[in-house]
C-alpha positions as CSV (number, residue, x, y, z in Angstrom):
1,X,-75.3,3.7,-115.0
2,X,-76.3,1.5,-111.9
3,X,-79.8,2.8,-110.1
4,X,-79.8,3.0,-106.7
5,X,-82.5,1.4,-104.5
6,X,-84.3,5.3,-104.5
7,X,-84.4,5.5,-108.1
8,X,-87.7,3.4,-109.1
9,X,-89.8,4.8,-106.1
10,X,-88.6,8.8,-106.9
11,X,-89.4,7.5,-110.8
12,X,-92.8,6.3,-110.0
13,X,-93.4,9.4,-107.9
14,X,-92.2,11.8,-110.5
15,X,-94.9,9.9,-113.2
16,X,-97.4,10.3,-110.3
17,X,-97.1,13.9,-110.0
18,X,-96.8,14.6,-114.0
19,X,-99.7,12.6,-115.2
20,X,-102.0,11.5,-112.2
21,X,-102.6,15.0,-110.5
22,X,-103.8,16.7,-113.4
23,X,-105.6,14.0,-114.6
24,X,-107.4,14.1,-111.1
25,X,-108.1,17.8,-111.5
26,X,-109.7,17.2,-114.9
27,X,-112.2,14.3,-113.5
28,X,-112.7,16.9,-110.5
29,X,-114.1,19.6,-113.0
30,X,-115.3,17.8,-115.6
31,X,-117.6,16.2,-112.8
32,X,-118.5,19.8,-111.3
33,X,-119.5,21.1,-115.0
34,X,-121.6,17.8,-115.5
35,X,-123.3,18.1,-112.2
36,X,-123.7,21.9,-112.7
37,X,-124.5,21.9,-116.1
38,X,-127.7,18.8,-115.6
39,X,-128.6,21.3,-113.2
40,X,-129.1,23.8,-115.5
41,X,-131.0,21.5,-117.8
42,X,-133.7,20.6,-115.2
43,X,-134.1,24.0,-114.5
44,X,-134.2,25.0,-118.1
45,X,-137.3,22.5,-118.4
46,X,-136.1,19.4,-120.2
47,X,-136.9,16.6,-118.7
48,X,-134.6,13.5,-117.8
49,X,-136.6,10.9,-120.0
50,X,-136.5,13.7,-123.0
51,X,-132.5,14.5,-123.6
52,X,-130.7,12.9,-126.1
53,X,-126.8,13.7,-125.8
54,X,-125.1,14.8,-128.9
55,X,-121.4,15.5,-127.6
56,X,-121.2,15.0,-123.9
57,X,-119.4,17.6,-121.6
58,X,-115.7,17.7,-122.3
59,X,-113.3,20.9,-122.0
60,X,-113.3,23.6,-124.8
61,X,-109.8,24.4,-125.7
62,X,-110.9,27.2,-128.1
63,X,-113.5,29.4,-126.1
64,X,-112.1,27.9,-122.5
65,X,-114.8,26.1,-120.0
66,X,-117.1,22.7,-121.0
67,X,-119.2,22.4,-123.1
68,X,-122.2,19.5,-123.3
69,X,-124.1,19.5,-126.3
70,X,-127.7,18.0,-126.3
71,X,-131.2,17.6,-128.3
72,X,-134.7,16.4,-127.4
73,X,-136.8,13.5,-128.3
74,X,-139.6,16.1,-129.2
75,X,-137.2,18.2,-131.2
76,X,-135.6,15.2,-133.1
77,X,-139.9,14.5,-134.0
78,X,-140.1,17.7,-134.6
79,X,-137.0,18.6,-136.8
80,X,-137.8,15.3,-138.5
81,X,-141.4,16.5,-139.6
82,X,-140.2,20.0,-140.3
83,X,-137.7,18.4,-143.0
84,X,-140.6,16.0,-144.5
85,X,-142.3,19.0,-145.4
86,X,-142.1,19.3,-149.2
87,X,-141.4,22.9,-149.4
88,X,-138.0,22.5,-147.0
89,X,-137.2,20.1,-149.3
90,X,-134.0,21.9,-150.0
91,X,-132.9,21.7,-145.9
92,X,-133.0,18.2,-146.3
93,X,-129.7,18.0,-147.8
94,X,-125.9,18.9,-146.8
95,X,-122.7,19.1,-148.9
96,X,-119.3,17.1,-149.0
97,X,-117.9,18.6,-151.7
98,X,-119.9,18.8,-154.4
99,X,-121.6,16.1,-153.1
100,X,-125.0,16.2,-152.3
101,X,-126.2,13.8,-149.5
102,X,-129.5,13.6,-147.7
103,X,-129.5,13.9,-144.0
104,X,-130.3,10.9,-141.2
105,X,-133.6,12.2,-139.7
106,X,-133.1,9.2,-137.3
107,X,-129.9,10.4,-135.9
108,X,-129.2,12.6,-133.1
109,X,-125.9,13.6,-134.8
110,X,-126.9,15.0,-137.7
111,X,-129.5,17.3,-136.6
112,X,-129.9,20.6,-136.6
113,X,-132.0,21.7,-133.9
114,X,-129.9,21.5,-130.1
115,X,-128.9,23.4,-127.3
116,X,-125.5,23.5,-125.9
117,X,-124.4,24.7,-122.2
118,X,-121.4,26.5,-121.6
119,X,-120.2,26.1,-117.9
120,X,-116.9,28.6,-116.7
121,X,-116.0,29.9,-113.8
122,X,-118.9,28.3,-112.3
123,X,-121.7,30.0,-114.7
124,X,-124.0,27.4,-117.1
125,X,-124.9,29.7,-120.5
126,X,-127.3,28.4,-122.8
127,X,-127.4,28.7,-126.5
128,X,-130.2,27.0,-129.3
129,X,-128.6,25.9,-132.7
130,X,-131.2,25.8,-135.4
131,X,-130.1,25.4,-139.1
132,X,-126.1,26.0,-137.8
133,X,-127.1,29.2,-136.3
134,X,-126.1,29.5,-132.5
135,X,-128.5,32.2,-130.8
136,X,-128.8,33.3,-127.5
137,X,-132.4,31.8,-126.4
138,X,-134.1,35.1,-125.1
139,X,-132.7,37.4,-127.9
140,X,-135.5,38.9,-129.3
141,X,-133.9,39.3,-132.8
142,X,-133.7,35.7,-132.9
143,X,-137.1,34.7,-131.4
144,X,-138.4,33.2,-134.7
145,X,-135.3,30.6,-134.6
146,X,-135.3,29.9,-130.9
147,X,-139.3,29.6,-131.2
148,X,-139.1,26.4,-133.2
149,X,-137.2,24.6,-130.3
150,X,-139.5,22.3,-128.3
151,X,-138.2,23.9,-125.2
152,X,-138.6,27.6,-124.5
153,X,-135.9,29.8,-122.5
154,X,-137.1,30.6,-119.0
155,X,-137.0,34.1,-118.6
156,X,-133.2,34.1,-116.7
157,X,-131.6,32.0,-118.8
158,X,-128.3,33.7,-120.1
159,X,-129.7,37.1,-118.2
């Protein structure tokens, strides 16, 4: 088969069109949900100087939307001092298996006390993990989890 002089520039416009444009849209909106969802942060009442990013904002595939993942200097002290407490000695450890390992109180992966923000359709949610348990910050069923957070809820978060 001989190409023609058209073939390469229709080629490389074709490639263009199936990987560039959509990888343009995805910068586009991932930038929008990180702008709007620091937004969110500040107005939740963390500052700057304080957030330490666990996972940052990438696109959900299961729930839909982006998703950022973060804790806090004072809640990593906090969650620290918490687990140096003799009697939660046992929440000191997790399971592989049957194996029993301790956890890194100097890591920012492994703990268990964040917030993740949840922006779709241009709407920031906010959730509080604490022990693996994901509760809406303002519940009041779930106040004595949310209350160990360094960072309360505003009053119209998630309202």
């Amino acid at each position: 088969m001989k190409t023609t002089n058209r073939f390469w520039p229709i080629a490389v416009f074709l490639v263009f069109c199936a990987i560039g444009i959509p990888a343009i849209i995805v910068a586009i909106n991932t930038q929008r949900a990180e702008s709007a969802i620091n937004q969110y942060i500040t107005d939740y009442g963390i500052p700057e100087t304080e957030v330490v990013t666990i996972s940052p904002t990438s696109y959900d595939l299961k729930f839909g939307g982006y998703n950022k993942t973060i804790t806090t200097k004072k809640d990593m002290a906090r969650w620290k001092a918490y687990l140096e407490n003799p009697k939660n000695e046992a929440l000191n450890y997790y399971y592989v298996g049957d194996v029993r390992k301790k956890k890194n109180t100097n890591s920012s992966a492994d703990t268990d006390w964040s917030y993740i923000f949840h922006y779709q359709d241009g709407k920031v949610d906010a959730s509080v993990n604490v022990f693996g348990t994901w509760v809406n910050p303002n519940d009041p069923n779930t106040k004595e989890f949310s209350s160990r957070m360094s960072y309360q809820a505003p009053v119209w978060v998630n309202k």
